[in-house]
N, C-alpha and C positions, 0 to 999 in steps of 0.2 A: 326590502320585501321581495319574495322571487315570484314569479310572474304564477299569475291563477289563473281560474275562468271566472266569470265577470261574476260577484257574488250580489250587485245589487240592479234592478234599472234603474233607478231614481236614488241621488241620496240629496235630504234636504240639508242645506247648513245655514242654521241660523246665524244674524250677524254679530258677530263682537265686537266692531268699535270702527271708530274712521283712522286710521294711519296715522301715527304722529309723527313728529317733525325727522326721526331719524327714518322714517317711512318701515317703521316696526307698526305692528296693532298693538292694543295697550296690553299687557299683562298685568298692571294691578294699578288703581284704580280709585282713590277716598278710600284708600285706606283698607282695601279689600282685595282679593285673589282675583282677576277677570277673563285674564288666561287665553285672550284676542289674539295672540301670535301661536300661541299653541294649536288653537282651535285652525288656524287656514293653513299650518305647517301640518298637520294632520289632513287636511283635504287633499293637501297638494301629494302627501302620501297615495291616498283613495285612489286618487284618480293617475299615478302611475302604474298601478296596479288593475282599474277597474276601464277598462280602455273606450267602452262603450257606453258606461254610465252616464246619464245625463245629469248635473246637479244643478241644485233651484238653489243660488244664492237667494237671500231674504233678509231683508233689511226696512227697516222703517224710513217714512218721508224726512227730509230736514224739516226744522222747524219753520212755520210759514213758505215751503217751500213742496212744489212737484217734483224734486227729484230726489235721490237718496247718496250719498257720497259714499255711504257705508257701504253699500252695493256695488257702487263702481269700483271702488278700493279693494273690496274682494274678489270682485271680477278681473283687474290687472295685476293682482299682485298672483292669484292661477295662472293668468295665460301669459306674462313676462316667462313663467317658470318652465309651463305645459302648454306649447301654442295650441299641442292634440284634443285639450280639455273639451269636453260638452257642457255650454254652462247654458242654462234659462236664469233672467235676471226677473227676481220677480218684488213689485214694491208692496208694501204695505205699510199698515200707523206704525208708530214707533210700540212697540211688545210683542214678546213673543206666542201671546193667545192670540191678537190680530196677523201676526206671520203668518200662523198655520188656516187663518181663514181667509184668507190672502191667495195663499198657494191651494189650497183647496176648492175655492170657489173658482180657479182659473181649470185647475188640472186633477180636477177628481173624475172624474171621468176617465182620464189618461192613466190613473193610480189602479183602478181596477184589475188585479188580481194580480201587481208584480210585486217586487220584492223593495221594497225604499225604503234607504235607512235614515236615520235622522241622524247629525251629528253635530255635537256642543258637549262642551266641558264637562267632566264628569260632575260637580256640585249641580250643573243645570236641566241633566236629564232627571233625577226624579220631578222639576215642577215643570219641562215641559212636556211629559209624558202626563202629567195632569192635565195640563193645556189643552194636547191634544186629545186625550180621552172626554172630556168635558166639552169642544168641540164639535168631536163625533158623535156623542149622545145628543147634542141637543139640537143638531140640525139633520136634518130625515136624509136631506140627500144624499149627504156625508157619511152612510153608514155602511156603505158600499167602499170604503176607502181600504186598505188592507192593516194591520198592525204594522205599527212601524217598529225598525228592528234598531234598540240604540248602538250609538257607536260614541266609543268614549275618548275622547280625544288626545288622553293622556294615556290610553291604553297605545296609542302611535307614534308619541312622541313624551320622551322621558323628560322631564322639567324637574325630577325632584329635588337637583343641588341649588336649582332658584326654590322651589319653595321650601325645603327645609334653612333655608339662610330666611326667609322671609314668612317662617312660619304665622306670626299672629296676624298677618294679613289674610295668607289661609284660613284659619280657625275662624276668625271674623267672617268669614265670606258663609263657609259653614255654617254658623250659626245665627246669620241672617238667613238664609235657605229652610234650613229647620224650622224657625222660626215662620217662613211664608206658608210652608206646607202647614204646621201647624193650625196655622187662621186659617186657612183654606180648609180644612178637617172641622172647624170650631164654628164655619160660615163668616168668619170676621175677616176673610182676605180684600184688600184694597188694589184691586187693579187701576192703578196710578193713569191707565195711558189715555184712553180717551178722557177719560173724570178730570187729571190733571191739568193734561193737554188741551180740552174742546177748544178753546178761544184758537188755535193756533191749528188746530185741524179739520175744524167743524167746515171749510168749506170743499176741504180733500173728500173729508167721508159723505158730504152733499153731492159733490159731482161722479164722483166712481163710488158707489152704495154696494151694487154689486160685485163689486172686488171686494172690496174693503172691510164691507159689514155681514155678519148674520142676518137672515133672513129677519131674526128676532128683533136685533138692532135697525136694521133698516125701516122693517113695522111698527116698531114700540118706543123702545129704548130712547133713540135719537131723535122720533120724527118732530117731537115739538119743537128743540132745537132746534134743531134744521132750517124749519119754517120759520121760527122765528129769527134768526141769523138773518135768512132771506128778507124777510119782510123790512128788516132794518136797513139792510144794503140797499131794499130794493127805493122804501120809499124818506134816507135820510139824506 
């Protein structure tokens, strides 16, 4: 790519996966398309290009755990490549709707009125661009944040001779995607993360509420929970 002017100030990259043992990210995944080495070989693109952008890795917590591997993973395998990079590490629950309320709850403010792109696998920007728009409508603060501009990950880095060799993994990955936007459009979508996860994060989104949750979540959604997690710890 030959050298521009800085086309974004902000780009977010959602996280793909913790580094596996050849210290690759996963590309495919039970049996589905995941596209984790594509996605940060693509950032790593952005940011020799974008000199002054600052990017928000995002990554969810481990499980029973404060910190996120996925995040540090993406974090060193950038600045191994690009020590110039500008990174913000930022944590959140394990999904990518809690990502964007994550980084938004920290840096919206700071989002007003620049140019930030979002960037994840092409299958993933149409539901996170639902993510985030369903975000921004339902919290007031949040509406001050600017349209985020997608960037397609495989529009920067060609992968087609793995995925046409491993097409029905693709097509799978596709037509679980369709299928979420679908239930999403129908009201039947199951956001897995907190729902599935609570036992195992309920005391992350207790002690950082303000990072982690919607306003909504923090007053409504969670608070019984919450309290009651507590009360057990506190008096068993």
């Amino acid at each position: 790519m030959s050298d521009q002017p800085n086309k974004y100030d902000f780009i977010i990259v959602l996280n793909p996966s913790v580094v596996d043992t050849d210290c690759k990210f996963t590309e495919f995944e039970k049996g589905q398309y995941l596209g984790g080495q594509t996605r940060m070989e693509a950032a790593l693109k952005l940011s020799e290009v974008n000199k002054n952008t600052e990017f928000i890795l995002v990554g969810g917590y481990d499980q029973n755990s404060s910190q996120s591997k996925k995040v540090d993973d993406m974090a060193n395998f950038l600045k191994n490549r690009n020590e110039k990079i500008n990174i913000i590490k930022r944590l959140s629950l394990p999904c990518s709707h809690h990502n964007f309320i994550a980084v938004f709850n920290e840096y919206y403010k700071d989002l007003i009125g620049k140019k930030v792109g979002l960037l994840t696998n092409f299958y993933h920007l149409p539901r996170s661009l639902m993510f985030y728009s369903e975000v921004v409508n339902k919290e007031e603060k949040f509406k001050v944040i600017p349209t985020l501009i997608p960037i397609c990950a495989e529009s920067l880095v060609d992968n087609s001779d793995v995925l046409s060799m491993r097409y029905i993994e693709y097509i799978s990955r596709i037509n679980s995607e369709i299928k979420g936007l679908g239930d999403n459009e129908k009201g039947k979508y199951f956001d897995n993360c907190m729902e599935a996860n609570k036992k195992n994060f309920i005391k992350i989104a207790a002690t950082y509420p303000e990072i982690l949750l919607t306003e909504y979540e923090r007053n409504i959604k969670y608070r019984e929970d919450v309290l009651e997690q507590i009360k057990k710890e506190t008096f068993n």
